[in-house]
C-alpha positions as CSV (number, residue, x, y, z in Angstrom):
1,X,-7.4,18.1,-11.8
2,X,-4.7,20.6,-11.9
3,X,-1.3,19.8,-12.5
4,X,0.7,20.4,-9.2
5,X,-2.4,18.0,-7.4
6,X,-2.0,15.4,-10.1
7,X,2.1,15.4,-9.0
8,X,1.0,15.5,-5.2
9,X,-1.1,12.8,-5.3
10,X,1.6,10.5,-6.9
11,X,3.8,11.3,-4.2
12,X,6.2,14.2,-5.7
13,X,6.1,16.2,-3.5
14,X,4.4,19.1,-1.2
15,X,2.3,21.2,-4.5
16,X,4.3,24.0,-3.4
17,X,7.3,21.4,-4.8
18,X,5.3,20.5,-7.4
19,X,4.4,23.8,-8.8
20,X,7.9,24.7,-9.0
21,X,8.7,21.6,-10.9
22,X,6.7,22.6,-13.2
23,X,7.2,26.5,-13.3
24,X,10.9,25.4,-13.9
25,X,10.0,23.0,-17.0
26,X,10.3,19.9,-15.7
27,X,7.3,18.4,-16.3
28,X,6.1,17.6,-19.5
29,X,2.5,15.8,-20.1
30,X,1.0,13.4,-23.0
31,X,2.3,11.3,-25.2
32,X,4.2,14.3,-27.2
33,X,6.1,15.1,-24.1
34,X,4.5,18.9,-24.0
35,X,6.4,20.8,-21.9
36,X,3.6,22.5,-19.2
37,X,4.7,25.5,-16.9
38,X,1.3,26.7,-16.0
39,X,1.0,24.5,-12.8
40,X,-2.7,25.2,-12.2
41,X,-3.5,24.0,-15.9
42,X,-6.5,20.8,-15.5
43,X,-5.8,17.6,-17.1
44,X,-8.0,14.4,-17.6
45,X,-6.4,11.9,-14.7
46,X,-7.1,8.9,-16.3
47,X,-4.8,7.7,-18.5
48,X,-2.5,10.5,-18.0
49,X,0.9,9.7,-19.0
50,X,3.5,12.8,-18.0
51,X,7.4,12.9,-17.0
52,X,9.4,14.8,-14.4
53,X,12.6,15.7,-14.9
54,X,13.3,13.0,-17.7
55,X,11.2,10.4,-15.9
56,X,8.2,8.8,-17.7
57,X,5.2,8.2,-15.3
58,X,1.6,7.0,-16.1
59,X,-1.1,8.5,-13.3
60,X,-2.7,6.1,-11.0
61,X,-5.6,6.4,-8.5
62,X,-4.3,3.8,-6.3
63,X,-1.2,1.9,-6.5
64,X,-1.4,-1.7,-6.4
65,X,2.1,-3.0,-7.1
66,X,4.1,-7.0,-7.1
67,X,7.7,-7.1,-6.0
68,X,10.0,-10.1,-5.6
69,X,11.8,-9.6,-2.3
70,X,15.3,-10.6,-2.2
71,X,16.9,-11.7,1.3
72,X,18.3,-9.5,4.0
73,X,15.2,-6.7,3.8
74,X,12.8,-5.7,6.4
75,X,9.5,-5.0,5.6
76,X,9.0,-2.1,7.8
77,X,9.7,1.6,7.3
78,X,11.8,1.4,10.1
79,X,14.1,-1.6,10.2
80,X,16.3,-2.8,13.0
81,X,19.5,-4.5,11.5
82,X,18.4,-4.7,8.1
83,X,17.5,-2.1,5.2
84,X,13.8,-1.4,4.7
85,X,12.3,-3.3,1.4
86,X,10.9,0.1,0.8
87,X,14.2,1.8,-0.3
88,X,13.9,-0.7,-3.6
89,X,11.0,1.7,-4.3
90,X,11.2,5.4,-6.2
91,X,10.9,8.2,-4.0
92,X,7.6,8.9,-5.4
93,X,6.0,5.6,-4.6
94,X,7.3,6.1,-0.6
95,X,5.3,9.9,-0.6
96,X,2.3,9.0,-2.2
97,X,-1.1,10.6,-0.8
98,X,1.4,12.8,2.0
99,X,0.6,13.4,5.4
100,X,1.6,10.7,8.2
101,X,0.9,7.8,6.4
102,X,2.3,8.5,3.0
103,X,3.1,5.7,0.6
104,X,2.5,2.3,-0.2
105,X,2.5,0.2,2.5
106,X,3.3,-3.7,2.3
107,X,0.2,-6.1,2.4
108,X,1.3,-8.2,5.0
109,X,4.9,-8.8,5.6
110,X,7.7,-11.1,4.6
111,X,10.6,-12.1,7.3
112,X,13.9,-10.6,6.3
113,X,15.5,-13.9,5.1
114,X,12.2,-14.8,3.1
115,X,12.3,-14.3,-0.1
116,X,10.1,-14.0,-2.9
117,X,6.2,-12.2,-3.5
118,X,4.9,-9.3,-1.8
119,X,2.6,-6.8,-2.4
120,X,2.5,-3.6,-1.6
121,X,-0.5,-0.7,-2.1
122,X,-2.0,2.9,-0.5
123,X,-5.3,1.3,-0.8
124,X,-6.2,0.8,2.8
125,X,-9.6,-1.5,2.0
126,X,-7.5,-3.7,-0.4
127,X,-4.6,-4.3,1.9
128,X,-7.9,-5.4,4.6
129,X,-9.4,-7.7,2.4
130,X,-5.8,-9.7,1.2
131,X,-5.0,-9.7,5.2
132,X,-8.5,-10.4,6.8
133,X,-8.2,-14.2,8.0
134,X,-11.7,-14.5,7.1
135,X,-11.0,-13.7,3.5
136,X,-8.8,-16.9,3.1
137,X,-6.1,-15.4,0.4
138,X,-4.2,-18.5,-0.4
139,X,-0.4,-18.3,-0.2
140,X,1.9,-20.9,-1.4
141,X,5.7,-21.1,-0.2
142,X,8.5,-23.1,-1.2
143,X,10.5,-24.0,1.8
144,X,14.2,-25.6,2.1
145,X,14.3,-28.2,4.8
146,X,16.8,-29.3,7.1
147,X,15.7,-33.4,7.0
148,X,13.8,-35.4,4.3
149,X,9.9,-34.9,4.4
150,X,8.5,-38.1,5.1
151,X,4.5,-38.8,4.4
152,X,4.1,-38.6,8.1
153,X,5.0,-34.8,8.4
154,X,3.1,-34.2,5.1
155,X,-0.3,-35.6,7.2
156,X,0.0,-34.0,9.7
157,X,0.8,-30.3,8.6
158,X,-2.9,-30.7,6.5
159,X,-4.2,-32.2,9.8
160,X,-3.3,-29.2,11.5
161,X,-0.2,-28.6,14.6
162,X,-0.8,-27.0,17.5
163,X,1.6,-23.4,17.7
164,X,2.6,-22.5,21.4
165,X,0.4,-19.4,21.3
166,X,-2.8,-21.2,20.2
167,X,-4.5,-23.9,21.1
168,X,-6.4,-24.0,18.0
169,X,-4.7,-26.5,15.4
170,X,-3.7,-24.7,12.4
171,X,-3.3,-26.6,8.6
172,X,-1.8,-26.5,5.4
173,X,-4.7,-26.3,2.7
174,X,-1.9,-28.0,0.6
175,X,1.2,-29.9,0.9
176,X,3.7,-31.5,-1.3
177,X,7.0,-32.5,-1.4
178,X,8.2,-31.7,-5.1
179,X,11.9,-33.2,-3.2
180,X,12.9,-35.0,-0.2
181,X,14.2,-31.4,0.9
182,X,11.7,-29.2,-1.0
183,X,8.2,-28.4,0.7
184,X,5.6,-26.6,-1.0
185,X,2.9,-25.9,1.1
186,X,-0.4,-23.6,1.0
187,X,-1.7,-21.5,3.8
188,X,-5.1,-19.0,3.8
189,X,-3.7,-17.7,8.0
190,X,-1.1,-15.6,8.0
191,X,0.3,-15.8,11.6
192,X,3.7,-14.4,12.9
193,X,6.6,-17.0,11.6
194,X,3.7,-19.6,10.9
195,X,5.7,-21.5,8.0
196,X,8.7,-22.1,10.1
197,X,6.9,-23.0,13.3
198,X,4.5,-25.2,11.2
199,X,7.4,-27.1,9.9
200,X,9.4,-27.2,13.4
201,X,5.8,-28.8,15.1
202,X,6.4,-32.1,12.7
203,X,10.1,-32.6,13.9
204,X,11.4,-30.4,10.6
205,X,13.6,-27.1,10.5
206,X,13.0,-24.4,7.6
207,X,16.6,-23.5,6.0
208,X,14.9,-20.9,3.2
209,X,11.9,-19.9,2.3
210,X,10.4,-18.4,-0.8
211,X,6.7,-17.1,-1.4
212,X,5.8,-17.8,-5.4
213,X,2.2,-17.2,-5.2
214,X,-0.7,-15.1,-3.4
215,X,-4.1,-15.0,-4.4
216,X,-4.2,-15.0,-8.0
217,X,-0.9,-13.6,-8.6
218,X,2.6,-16.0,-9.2
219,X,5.6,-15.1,-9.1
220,X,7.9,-15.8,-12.4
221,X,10.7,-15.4,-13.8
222,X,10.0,-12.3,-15.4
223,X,10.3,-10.5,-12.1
224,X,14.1,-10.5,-10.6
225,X,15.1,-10.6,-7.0
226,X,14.5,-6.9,-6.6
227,X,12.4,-5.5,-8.9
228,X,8.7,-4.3,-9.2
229,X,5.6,-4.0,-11.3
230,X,2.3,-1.9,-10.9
231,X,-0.6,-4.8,-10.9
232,X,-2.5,-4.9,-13.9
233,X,-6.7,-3.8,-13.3
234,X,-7.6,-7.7,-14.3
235,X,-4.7,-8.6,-12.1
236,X,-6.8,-6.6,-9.3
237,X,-9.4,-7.6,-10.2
238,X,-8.8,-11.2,-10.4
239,X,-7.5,-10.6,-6.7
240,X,-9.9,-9.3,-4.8
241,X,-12.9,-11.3,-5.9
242,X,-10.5,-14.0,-4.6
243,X,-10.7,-12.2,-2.0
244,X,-14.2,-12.1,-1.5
245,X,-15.1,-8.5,-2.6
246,X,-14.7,-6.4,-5.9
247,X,-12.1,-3.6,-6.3
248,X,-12.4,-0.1,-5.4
């Protein structure tokens, strides 16, 4: 591929940006940092490993990345009274592919007050599969309550509670209470406020909330409030046979 696609496709820029980047000497390729200025030169994708203007970047087909939310973010590209979770994202990672829907988009979405794993990805079928109710991703939260839990509530969140806008009883596949004001509960739905409403059906009220897991994937400590990660292939991997399918 030539050198002003292989900077398109990550997302810097139009190639008539990206052939001037690197007419201008701002790109260098391999592992010697080779400054290129022929923008049409071909270059083996895989594995590529290049910078632009100082910046070191590895090529990647698709991007499949993990990042730790922190509180007071929207996970839309355009937020109401919040910023976007996408500005804690290079430019390059936001322009991916161009055209109308450019960029990684989140896979699934996090309130603006919850905190903690979300994953994010230009790989339409993959972000299907993780948020197909019929693929039954688990998801495990950590939720700050109000009251104690008693055993009571803990029954009958893996029972199943009725939501106002279904009549269909929906459960926890899992549910502890690590403290009397710590819940830990897993769900495979993924319905609009579902942990809080869950929580509020049993007589409780959610006062934070924190995803640590999805899938395969948990979130450490490795990964701060902020900050993201591309997935590794096994991590992919791993995932979406979870998920019921293999990777693209």
């Amino acid at each position: 591929m030539q050198l002003q696609d292989i900077l398109f496709s990550q997302g810097f820029g139009t190639r008539r940006i990206c052939s001037g980047l690197v007419q201008q000497g701002l790109v260098t390729v391999g592992h010697d940092s080779s400054v290129c200025i022929d923008a049409t030169e071909a270059f083996e994708e895989e594995g590529l490993v290049f910078s632009v203007q100082g910046e070191r970047w590895e090529y990647h087909a698709r991007a499949y990345l993990m990042l730790h939310k922190p509180a007071g973010f929207e996970c839309s590209h355009k937020p109401g009274a919040h910023p976007s979770v996408y500005t804690l994202l290079p430019g390059p990672l936001r322009q991916r592919g161009g055209g109308a829907a450019a960029g990684v988009q989140a896979v699934g979405r996090l309130d603006h007050d919850t905190t903690g794993l979300l994953l994010l990805s230009d790989d339409g079928k993959f972000i299907h599969r993780m948020t197909s109710p019929r693929h039954h991703v688990p998801k495990v939260y950590e939720a700050g309550v109000k009251h104690p839990i008693d055993q009571k509530q803990l029954d009958r969140l893996l029972e199943g509670v009725v939501l106002d806008d279904d009549p269909k009883p929906v459960r926890a596949q899992s549910c502890e209470a690590p403290s009397a004001l710590h819940l830990r509960m897993t769900l495979t739905e993924g319905k609009y406020h579902q942990v809080k409403r869950m929580v509020a059906a049993v007589g409780n009220r959610v006062e934070s909330l924190h995803r640590s897991a999805m899938g395969s994937l948990v979130l450490g400590p490795e990964l701060p409030p902020g900050q993201w990660r591309w997935l590794t292939p096994g991590e992919v991997q791993a995932l979406t046979q979870k998920a019921g399918a293999t990777p693209m």
